[in-house]
C-alpha positions in Angstrom: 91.0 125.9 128.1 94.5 125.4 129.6 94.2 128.0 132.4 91.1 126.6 133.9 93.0 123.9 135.6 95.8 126.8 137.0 92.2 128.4 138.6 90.7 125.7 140.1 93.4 125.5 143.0 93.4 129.2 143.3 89.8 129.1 143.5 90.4 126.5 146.6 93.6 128.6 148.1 91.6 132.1 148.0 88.4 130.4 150.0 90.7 129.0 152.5 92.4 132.0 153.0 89.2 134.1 153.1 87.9 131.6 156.0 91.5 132.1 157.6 91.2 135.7 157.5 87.3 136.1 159.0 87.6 133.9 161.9 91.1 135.6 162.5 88.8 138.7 162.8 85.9 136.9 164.9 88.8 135.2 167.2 90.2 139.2 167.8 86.7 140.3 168.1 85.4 137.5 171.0 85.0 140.2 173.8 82.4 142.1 171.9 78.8 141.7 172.7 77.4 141.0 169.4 80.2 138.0 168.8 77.9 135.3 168.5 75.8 137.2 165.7 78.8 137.7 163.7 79.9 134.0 163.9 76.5 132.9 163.2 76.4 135.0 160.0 79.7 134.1 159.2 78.9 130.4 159.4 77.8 129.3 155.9 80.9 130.9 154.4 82.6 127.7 155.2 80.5 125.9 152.9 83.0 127.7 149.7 86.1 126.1 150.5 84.2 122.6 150.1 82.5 123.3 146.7 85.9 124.9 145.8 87.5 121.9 146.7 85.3 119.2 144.9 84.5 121.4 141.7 88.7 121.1 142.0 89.2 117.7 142.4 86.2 116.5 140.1 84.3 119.1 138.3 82.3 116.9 136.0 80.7 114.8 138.9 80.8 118.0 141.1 79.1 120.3 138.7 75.9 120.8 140.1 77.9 122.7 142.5 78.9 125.7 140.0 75.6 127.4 139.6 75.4 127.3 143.8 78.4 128.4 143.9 78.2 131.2 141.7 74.3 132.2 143.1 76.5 132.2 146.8 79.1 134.5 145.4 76.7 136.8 143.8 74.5 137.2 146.9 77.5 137.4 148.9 78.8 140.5 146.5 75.4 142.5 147.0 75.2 142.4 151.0 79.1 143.4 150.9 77.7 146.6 148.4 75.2 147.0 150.3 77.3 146.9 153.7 79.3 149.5 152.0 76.6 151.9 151.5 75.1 151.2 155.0 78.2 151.8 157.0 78.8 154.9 154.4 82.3 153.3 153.8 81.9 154.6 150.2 80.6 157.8 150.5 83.2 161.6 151.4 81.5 160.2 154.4 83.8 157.6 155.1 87.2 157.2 156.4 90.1 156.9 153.4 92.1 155.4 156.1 89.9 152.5 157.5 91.9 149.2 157.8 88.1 147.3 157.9 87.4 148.9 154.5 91.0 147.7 153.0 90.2 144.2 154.4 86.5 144.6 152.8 87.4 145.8 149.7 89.9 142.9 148.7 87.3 140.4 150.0 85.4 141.7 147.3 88.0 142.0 144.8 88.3 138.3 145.7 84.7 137.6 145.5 84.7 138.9 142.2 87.6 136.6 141.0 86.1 134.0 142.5 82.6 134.6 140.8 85.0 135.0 137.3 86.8 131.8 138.1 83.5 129.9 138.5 81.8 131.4 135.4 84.8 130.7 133.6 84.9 127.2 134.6 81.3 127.0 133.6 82.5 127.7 130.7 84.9 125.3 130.3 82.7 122.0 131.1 79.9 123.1 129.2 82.4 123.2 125.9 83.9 120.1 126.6 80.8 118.4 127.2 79.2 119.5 123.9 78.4 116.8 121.4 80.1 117.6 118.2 77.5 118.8 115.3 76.9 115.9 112.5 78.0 117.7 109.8 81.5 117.4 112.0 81.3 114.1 112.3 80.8 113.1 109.0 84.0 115.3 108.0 85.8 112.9 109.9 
């Protein structure tokens, strides 16, 4: 596919800009008690940007990396859901005007893209990787 190679560097750009963003929010939040919980959490998250990164540079030698990837953006799109439903952010319960649940919510839109991006990528090396059928072959 022709696009997959226009969605590997966003795939880079978005995790990069996603790490940007939460230790923006952990660097305005230092004062709070419960700081070093949320960097600890927050930690592994840096891990993205560098399978983004090598599935971009080299996905064939890199693509053990895709199903890790993809189980890491799945896990992370449940515990966001599941944040949601906790802090009642998605409920009448909720504040409509919440800047934490605008921030959220396109963190999971960009989890999502990013979980699309990877599947479709996937997709992509597995099809070029396939060994043409015989009957192909001898056609040619």
């Amino acid at each position: 596919m022709n696009i997959v190679w226009l969605i590997k560097p966003g795939l880079f750009i978005y995790e990069c800009i996603k790490i940007i963003v939460i230790a923006t929010l952990l660097i305005m939040q230092s004062r709070e008690p419960a700081f070093f919980i949320k960097l600890i959490l927050a930690a592994p998250g840096t891990l993205f940007p560098l399978m983004a990164l090598f599935i971009w540079l080299d996905t064939s030698r890199y693509k053990a990396y895709l199903p890790l990837f993809a189980a890491g953006k799945c896990v992370g799109i449940f515990i966001l859901m599941g944040w949601f439903i906790v802090s009642r952010q998605v409920t009448m319960i909720g504040s409509l005007f919440n800047a934490a649940m605008y921030i959220e919510m396109i963190l999971l839109s960009g989890d999502l893209f990013a979980l699309a991006a990877v599947l479709l990528i996937m997709n992509d090396l597995k099809i070029s990787t396939e060994i043409p059928a015989i009957s192909e072959v001898e056609e040619n």
